[in-house]
PDB file of N, CA, C and O in Angstrom:
ATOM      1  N   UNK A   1     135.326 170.239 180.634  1.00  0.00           N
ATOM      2  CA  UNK A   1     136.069 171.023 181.614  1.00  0.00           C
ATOM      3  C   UNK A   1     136.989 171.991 180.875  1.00  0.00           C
ATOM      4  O   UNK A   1     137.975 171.805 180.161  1.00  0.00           O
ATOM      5  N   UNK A   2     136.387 173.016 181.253  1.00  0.00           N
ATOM      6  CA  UNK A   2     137.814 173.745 180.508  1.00  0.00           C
ATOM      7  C   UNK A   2     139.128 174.254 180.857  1.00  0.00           C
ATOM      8  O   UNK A   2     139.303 174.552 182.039  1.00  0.00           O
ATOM      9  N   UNK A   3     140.265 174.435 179.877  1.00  0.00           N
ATOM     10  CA  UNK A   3     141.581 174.045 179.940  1.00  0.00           C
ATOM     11  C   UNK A   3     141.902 175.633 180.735  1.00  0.00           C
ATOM     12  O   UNK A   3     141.217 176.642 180.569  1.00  0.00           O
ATOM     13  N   UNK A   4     143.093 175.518 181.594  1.00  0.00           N
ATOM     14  CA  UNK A   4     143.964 176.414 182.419  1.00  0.00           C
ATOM     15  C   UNK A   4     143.879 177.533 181.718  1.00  0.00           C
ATOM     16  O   UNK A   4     143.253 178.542 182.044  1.00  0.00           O
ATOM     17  N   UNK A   5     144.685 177.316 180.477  1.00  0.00           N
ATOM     18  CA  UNK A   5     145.126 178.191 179.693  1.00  0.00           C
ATOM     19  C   UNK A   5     143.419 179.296 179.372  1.00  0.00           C
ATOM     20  O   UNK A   5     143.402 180.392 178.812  1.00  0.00           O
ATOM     21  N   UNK A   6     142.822 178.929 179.646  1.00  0.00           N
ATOM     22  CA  UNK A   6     141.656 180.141 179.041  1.00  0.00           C
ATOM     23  C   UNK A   6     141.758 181.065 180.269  1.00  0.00           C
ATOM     24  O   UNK A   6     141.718 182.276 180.052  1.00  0.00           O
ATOM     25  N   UNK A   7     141.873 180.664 181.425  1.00  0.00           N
ATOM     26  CA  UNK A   7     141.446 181.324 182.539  1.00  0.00           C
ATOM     27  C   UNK A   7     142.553 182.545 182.409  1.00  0.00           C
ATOM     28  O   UNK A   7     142.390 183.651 182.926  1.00  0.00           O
ATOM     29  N   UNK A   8     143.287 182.299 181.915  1.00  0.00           N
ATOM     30  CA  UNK A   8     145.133 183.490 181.870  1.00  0.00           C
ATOM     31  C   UNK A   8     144.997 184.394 180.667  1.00  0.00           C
ATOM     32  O   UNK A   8     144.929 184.181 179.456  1.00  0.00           O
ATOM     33  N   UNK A   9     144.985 185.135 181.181  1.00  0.00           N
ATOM     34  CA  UNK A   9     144.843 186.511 180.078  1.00  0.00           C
ATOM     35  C   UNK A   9     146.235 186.997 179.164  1.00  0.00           C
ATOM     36  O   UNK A   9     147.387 186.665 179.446  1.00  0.00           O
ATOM     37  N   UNK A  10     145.893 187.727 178.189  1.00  0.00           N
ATOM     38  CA  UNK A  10     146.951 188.087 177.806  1.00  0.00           C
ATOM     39  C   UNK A  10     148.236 188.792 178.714  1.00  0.00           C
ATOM     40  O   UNK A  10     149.443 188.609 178.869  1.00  0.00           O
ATOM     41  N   UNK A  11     147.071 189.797 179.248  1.00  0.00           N
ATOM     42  CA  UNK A  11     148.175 190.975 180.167  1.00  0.00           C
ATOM     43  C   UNK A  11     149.149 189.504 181.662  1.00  0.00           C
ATOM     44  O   UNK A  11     150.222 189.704 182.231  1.00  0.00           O
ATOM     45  N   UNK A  12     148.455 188.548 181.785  1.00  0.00           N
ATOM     46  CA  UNK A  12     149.435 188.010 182.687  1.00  0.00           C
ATOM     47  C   UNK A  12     150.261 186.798 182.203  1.00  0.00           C
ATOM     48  O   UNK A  12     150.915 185.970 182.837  1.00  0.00           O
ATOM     49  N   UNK A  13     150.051 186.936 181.010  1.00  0.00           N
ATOM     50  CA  UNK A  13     151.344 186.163 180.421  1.00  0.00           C
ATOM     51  C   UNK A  13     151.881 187.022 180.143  1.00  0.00           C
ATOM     52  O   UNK A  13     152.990 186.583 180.450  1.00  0.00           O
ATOM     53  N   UNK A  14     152.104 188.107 179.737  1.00  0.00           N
ATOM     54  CA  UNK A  14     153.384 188.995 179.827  1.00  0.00           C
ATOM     55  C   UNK A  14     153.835 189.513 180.842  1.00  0.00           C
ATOM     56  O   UNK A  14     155.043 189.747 180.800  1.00  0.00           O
ATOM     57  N   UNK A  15     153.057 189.911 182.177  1.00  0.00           N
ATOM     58  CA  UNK A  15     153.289 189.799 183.252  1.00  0.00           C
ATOM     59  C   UNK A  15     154.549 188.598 183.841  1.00  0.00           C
ATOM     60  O   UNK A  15     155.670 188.815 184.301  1.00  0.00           O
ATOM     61  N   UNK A  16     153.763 187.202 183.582  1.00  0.00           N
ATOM     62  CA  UNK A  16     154.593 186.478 183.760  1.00  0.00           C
ATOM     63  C   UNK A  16     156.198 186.052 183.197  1.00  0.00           C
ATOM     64  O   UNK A  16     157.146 185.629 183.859  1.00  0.00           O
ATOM     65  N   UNK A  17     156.132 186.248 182.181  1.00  0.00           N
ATOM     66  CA  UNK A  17     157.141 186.248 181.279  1.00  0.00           C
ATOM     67  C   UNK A  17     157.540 187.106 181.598  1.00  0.00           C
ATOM     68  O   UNK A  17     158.123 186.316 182.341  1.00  0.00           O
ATOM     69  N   UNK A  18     158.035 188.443 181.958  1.00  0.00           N
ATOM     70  CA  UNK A  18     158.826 189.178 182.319  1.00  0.00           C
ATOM     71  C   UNK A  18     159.191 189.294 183.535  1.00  0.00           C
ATOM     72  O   UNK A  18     160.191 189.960 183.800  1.00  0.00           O
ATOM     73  N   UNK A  19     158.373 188.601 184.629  1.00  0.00           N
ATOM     74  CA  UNK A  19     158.915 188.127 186.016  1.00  0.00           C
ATOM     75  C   UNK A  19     159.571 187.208 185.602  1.00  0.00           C
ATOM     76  O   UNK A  19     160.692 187.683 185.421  1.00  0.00           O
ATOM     77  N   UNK A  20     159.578 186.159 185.329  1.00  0.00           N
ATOM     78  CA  UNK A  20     160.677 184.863 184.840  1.00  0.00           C
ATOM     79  C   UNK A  20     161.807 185.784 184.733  1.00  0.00           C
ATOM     80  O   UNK A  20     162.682 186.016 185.567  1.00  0.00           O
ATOM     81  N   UNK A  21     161.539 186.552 182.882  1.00  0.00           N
ATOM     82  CA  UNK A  21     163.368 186.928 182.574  1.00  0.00           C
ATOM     83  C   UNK A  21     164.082 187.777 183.731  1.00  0.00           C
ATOM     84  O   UNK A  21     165.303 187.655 183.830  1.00  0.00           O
ATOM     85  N   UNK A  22     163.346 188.702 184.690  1.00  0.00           N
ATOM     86  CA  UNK A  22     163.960 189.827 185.131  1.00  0.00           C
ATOM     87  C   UNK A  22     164.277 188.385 186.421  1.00  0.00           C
ATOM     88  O   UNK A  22     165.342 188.582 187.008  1.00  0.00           O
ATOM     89  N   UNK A  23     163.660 187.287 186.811  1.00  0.00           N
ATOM     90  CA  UNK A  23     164.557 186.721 187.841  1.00  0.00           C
ATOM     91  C   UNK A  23     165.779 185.962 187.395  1.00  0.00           C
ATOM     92  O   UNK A  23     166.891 186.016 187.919  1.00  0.00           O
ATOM     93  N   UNK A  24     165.352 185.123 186.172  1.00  0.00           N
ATOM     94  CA  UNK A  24     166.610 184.733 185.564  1.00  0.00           C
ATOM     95  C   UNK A  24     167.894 185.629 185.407  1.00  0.00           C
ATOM     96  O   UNK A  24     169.047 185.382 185.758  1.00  0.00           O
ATOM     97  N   UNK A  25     167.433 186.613 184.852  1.00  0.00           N
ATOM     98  CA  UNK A  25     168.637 187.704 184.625  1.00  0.00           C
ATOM     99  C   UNK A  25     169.482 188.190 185.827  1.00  0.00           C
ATOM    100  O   UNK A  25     170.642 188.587 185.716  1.00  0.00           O
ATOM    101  N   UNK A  26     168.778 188.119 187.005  1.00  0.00           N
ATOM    102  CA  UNK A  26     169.363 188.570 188.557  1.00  0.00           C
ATOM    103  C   UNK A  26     169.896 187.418 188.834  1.00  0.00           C
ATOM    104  O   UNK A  26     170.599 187.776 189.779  1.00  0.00           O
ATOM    105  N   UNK A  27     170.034 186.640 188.757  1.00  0.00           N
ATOM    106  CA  UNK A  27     169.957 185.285 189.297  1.00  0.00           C
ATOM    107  C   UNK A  27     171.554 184.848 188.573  1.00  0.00           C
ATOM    108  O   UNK A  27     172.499 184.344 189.180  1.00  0.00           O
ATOM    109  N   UNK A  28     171.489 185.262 186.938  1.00  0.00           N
ATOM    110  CA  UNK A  28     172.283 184.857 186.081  1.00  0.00           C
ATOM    111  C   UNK A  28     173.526 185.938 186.241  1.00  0.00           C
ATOM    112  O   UNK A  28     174.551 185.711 185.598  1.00  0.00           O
ATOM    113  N   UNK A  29     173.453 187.131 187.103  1.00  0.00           N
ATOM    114  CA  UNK A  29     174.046 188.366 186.767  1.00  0.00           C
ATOM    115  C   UNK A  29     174.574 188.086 188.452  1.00  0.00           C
ATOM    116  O   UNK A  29     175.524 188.770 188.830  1.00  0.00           O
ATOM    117  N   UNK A  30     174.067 187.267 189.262  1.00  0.00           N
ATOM    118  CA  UNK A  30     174.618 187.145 190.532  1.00  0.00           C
ATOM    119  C   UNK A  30     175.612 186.126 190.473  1.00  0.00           C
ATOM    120  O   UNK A  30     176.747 186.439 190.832  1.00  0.00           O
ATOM    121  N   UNK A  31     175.431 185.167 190.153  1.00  0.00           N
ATOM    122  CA  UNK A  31     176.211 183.846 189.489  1.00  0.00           C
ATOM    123  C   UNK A  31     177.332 184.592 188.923  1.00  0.00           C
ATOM    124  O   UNK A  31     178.317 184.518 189.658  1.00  0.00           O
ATOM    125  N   UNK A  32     177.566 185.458 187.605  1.00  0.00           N
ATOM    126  CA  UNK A  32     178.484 185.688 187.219  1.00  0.00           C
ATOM    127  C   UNK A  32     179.494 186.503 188.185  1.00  0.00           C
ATOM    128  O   UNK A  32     180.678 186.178 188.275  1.00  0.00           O
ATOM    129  N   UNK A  33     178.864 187.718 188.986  1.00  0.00           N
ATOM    130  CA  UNK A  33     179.543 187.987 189.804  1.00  0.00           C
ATOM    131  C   UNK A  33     180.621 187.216 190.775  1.00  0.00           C
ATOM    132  O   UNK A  33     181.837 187.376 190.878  1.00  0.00           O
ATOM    133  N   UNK A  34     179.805 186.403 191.388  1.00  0.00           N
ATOM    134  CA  UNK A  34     180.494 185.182 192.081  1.00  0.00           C
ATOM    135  C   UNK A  34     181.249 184.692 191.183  1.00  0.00           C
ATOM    136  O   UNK A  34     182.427 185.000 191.364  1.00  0.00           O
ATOM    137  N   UNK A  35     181.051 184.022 190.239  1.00  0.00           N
ATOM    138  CA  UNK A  35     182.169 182.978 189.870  1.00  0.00           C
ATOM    139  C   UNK A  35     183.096 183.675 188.868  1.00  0.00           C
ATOM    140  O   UNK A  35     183.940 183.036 188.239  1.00  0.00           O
ATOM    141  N   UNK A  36     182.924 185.018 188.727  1.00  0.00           N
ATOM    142  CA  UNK A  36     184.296 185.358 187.369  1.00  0.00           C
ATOM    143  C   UNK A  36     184.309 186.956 188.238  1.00  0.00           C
ATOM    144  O   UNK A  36     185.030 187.009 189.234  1.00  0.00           O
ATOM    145  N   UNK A  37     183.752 187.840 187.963  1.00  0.00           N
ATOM    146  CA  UNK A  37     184.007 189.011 188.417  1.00  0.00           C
ATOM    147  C   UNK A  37     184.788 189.293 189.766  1.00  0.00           C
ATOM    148  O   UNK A  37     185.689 190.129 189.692  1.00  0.00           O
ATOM    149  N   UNK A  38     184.552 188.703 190.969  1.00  0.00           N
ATOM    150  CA  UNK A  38     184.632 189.393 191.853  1.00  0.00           C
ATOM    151  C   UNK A  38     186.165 188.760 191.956  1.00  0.00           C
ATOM    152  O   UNK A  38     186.888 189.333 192.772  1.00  0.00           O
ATOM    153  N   UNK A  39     186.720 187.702 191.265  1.00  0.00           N
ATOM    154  CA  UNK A  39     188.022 187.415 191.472  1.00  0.00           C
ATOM    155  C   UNK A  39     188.902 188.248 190.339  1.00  0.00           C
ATOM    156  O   UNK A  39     190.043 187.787 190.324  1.00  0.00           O
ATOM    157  N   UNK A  40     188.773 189.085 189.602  1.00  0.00           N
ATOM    158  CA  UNK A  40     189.355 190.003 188.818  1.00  0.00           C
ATOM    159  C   UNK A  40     189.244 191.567 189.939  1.00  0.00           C
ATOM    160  O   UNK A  40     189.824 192.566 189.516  1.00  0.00           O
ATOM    161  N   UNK A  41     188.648 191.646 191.027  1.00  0.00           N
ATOM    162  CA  UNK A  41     188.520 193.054 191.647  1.00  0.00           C
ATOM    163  C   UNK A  41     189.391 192.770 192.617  1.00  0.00           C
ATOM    164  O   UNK A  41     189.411 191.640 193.105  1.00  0.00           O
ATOM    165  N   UNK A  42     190.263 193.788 193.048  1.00  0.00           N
ATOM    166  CA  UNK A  42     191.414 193.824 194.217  1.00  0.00           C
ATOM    167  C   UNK A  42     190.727 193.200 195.416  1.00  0.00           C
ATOM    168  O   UNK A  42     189.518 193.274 195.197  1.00  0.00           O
ATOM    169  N   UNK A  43     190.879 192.809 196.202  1.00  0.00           N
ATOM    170  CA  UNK A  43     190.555 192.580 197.649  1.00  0.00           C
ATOM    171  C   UNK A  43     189.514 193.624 198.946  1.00  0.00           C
ATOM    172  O   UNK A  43     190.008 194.655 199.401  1.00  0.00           O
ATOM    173  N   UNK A  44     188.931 193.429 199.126  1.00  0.00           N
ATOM    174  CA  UNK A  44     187.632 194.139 199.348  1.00  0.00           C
ATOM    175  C   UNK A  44     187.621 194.205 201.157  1.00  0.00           C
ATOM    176  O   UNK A  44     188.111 193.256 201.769  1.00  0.00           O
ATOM    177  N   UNK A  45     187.147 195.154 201.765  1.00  0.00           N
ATOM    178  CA  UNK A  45     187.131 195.359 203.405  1.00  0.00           C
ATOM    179  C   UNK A  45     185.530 194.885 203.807  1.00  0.00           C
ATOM    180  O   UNK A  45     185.161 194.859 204.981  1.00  0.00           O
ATOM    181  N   UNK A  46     184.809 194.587 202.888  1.00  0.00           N
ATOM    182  CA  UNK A  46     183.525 193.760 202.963  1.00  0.00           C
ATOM    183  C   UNK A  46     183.672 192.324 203.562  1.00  0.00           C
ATOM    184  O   UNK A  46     184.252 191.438 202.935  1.00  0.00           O
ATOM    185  N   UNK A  47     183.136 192.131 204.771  1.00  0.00           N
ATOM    186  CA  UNK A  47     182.989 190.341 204.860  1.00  0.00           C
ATOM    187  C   UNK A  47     182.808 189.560 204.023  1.00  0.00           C
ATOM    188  O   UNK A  47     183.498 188.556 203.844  1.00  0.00           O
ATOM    189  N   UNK A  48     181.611 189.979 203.216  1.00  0.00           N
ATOM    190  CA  UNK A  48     180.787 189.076 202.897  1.00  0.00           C
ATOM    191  C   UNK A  48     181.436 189.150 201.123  1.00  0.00           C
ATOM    192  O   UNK A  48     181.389 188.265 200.269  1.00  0.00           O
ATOM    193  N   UNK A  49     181.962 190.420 201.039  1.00  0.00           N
ATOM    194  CA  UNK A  49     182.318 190.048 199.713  1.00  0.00           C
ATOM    195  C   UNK A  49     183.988 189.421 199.454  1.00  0.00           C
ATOM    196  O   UNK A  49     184.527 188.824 198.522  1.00  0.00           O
ATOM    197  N   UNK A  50     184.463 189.926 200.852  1.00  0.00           N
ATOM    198  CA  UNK A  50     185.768 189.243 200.584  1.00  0.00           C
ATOM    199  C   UNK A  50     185.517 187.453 200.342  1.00  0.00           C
ATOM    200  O   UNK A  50     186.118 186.838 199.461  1.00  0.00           O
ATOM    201  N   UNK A  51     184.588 186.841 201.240  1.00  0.00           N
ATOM    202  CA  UNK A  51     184.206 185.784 201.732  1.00  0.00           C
ATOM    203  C   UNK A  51     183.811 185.103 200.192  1.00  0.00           C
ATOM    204  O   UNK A  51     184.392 184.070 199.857  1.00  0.00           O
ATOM    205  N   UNK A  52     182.931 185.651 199.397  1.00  0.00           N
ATOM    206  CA  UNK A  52     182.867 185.541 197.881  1.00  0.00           C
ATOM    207  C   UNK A  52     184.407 185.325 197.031  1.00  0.00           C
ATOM    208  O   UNK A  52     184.907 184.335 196.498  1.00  0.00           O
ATOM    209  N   UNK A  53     184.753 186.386 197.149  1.00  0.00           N
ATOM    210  CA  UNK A  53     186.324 186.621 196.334  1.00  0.00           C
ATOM    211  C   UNK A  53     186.779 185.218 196.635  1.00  0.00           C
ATOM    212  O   UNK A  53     186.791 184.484 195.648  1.00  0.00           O
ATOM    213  N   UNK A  54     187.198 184.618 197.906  1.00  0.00           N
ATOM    214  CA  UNK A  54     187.724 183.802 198.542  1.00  0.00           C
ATOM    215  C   UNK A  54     187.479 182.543 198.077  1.00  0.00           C
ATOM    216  O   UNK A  54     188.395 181.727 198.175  1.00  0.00           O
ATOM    217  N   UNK A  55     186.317 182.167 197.533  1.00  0.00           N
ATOM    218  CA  UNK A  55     185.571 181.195 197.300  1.00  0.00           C
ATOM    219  C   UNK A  55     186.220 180.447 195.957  1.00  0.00           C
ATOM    220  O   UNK A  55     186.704 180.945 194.940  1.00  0.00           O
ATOM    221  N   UNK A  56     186.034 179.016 196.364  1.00  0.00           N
ATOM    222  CA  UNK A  56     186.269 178.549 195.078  1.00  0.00           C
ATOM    223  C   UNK A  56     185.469 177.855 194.669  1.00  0.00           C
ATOM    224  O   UNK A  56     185.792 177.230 193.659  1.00  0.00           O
ATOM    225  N   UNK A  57     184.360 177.674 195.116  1.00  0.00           N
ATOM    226  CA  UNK A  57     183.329 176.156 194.668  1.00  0.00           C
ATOM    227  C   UNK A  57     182.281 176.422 193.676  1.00  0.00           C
ATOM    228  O   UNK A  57     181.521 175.563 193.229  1.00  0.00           O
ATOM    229  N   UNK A  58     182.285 177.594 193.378  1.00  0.00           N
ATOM    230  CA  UNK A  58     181.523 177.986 192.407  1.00  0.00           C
ATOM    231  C   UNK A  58     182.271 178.593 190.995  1.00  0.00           C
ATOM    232  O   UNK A  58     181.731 179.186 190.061  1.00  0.00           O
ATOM    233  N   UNK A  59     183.307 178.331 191.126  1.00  0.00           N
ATOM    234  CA  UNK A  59     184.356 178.774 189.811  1.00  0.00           C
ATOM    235  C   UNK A  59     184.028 177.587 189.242  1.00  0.00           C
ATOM    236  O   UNK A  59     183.509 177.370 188.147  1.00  0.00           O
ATOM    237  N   UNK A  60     184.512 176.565 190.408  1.00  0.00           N
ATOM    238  CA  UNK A  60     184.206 175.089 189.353  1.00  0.00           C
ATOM    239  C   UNK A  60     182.841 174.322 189.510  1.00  0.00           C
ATOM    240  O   UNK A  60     182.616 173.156 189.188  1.00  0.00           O
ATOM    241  N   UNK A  61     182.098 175.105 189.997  1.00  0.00           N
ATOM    242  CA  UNK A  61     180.799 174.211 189.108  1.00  0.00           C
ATOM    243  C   UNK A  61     180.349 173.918 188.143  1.00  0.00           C
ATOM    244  O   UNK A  61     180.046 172.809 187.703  1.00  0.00           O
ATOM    245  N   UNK A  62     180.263 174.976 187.700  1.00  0.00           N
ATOM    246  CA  UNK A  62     179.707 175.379 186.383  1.00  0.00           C
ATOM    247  C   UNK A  62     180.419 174.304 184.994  1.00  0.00           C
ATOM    248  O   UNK A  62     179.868 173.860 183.986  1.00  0.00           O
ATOM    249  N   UNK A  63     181.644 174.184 185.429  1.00  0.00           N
ATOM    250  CA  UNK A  63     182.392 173.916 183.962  1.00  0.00           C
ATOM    251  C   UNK A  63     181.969 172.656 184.305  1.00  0.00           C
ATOM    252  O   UNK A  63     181.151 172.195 183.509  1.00  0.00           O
ATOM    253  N   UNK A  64     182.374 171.663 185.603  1.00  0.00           N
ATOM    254  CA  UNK A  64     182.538 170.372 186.047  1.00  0.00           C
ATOM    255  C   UNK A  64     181.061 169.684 185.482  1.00  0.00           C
ATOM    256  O   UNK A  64     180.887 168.612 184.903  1.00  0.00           O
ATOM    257  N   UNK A  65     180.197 170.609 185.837  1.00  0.00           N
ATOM    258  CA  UNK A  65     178.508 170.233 185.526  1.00  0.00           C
ATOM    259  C   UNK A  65     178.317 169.585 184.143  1.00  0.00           C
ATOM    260  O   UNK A  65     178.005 168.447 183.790  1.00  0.00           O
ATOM    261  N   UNK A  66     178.730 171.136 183.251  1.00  0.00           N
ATOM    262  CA  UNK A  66     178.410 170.468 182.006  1.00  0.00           C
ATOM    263  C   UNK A  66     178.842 169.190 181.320  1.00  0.00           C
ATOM    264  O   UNK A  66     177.947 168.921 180.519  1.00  0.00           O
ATOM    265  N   UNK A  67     179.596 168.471 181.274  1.00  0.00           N
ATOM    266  CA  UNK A  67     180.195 166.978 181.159  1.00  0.00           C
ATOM    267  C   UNK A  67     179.044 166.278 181.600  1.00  0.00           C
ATOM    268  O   UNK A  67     178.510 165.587 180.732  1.00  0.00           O
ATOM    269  N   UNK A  68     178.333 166.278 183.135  1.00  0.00           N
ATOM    270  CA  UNK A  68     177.488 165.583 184.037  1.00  0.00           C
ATOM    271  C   UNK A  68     175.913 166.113 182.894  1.00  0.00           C
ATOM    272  O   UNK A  68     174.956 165.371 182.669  1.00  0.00           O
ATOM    273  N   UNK A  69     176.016 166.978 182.571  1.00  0.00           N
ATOM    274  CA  UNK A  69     174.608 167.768 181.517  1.00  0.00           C
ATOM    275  C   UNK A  69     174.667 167.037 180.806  1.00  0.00           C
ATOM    276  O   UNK A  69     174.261 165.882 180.939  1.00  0.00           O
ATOM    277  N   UNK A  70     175.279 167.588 179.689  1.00  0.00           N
ATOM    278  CA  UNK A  70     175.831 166.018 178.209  1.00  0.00           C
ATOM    279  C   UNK A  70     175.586 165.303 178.814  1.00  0.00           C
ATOM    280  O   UNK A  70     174.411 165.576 178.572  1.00  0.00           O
ATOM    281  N   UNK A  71     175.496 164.344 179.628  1.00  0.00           N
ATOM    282  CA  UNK A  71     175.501 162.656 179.342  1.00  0.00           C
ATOM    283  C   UNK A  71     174.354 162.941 179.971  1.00  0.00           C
ATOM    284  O   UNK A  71     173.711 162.134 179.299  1.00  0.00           O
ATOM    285  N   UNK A  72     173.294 163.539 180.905  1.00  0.00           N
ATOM    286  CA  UNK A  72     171.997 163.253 181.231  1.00  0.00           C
ATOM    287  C   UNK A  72     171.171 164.031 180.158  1.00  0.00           C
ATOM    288  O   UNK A  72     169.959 163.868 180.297  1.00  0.00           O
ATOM    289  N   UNK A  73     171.510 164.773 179.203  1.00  0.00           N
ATOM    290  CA  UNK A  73     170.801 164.612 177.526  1.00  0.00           C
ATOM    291  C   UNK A  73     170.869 163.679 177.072  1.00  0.00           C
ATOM    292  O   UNK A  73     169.859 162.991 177.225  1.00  0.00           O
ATOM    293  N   UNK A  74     171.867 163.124 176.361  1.00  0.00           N
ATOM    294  CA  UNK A  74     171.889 162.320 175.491  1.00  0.00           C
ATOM    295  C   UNK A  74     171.145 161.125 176.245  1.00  0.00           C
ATOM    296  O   UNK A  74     170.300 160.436 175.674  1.00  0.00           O
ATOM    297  N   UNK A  75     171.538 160.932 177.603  1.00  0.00           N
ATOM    298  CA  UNK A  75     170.733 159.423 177.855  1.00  0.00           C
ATOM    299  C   UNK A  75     169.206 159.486 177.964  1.00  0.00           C
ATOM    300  O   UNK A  75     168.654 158.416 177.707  1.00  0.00           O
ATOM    301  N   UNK A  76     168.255 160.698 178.351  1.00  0.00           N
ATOM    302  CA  UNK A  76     167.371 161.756 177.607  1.00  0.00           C
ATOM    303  C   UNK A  76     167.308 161.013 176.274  1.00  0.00           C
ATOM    304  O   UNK A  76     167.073 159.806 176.219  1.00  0.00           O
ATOM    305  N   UNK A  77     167.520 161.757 175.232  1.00  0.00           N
ATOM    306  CA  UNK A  77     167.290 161.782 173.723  1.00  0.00           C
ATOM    307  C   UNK A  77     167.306 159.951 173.652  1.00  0.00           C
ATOM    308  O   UNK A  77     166.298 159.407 173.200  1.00  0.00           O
ATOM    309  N   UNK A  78     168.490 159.083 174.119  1.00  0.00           N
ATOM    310  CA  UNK A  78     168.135 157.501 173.823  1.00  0.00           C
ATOM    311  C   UNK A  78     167.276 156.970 174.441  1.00  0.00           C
ATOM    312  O   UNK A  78     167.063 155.835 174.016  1.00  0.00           O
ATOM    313  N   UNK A  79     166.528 157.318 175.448  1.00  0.00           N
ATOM    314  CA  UNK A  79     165.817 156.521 176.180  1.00  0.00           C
ATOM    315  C   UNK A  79     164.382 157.290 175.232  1.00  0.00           C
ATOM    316  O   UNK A  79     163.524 156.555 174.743  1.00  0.00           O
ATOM    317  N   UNK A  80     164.306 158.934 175.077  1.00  0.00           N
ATOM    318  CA  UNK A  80     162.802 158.816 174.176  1.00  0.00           C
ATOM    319  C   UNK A  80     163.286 158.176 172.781  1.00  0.00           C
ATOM    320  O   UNK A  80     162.337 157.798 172.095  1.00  0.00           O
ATOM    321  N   UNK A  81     164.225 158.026 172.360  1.00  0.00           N
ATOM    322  CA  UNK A  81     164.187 157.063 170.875  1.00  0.00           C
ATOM    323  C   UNK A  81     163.712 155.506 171.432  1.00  0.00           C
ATOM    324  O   UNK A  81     162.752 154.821 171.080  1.00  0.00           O
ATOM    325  N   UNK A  82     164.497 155.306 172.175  1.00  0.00           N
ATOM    326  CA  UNK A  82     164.092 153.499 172.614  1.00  0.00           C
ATOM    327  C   UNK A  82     162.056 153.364 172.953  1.00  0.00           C
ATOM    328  O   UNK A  82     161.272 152.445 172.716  1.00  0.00           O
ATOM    329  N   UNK A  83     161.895 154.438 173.440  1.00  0.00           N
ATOM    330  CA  UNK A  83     160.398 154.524 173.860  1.00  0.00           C
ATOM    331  C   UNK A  83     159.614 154.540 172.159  1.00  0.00           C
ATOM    332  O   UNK A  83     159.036 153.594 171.625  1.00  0.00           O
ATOM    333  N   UNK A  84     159.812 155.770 171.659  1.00  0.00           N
ATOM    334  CA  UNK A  84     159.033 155.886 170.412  1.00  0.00           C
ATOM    335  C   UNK A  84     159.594 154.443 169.144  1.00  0.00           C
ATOM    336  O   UNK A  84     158.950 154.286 168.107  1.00  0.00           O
ATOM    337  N   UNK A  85     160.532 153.755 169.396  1.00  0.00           N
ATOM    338  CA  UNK A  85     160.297 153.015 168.524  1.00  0.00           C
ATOM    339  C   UNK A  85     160.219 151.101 168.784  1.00  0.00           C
ATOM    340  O   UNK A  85     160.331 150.195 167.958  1.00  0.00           O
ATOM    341  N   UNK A  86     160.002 151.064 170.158  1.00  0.00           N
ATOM    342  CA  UNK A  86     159.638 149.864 170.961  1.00  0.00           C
ATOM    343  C   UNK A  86     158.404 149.164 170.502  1.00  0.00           C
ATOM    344  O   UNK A  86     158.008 148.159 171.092  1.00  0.00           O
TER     345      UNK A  86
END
């Protein structure tokens, strides 16, 4: 049977790969807006962006997460050591 990977051409792995970064990058460039930018800009006559400005639950995600990240790596990395040497 042959494998996935033959059926995918060159031109749509770069295709693909550059849909990934250009969504990551929007994605990553919207996030920042929200959680750091838009609270450094004066106060806005926009609903939806005052409604942003306003916000606080996404200032502290981000930092609160990583603590919760670290420890679901590392328990990650010990559980494949406990596997590979059982």
């Amino acid at each position: 049977m042959p494998k996935v990977s033959q059926f995918i051409t060159a031109n749509e792995r770069v295709y693909w790969g550059g849909f990934f970064i250009i969504f990551g990058s929007t994605f990553f460039g919207g996030f920042l807006y929200t959680a750091v930018i838009s609270k450094l800009l004066p106060p806005s006559n926009n609903a939806i962006i005052f409604a942003i400005q306003n916000d606080r639950y996404y200032c502290f995600l981000v930092p609160l997460t990583l603590p919760v990240l670290v420890v679901a790596v590392y328990f990650y990395w010990l559980s494949m050591k406990m596997f590979k040497h059982a």
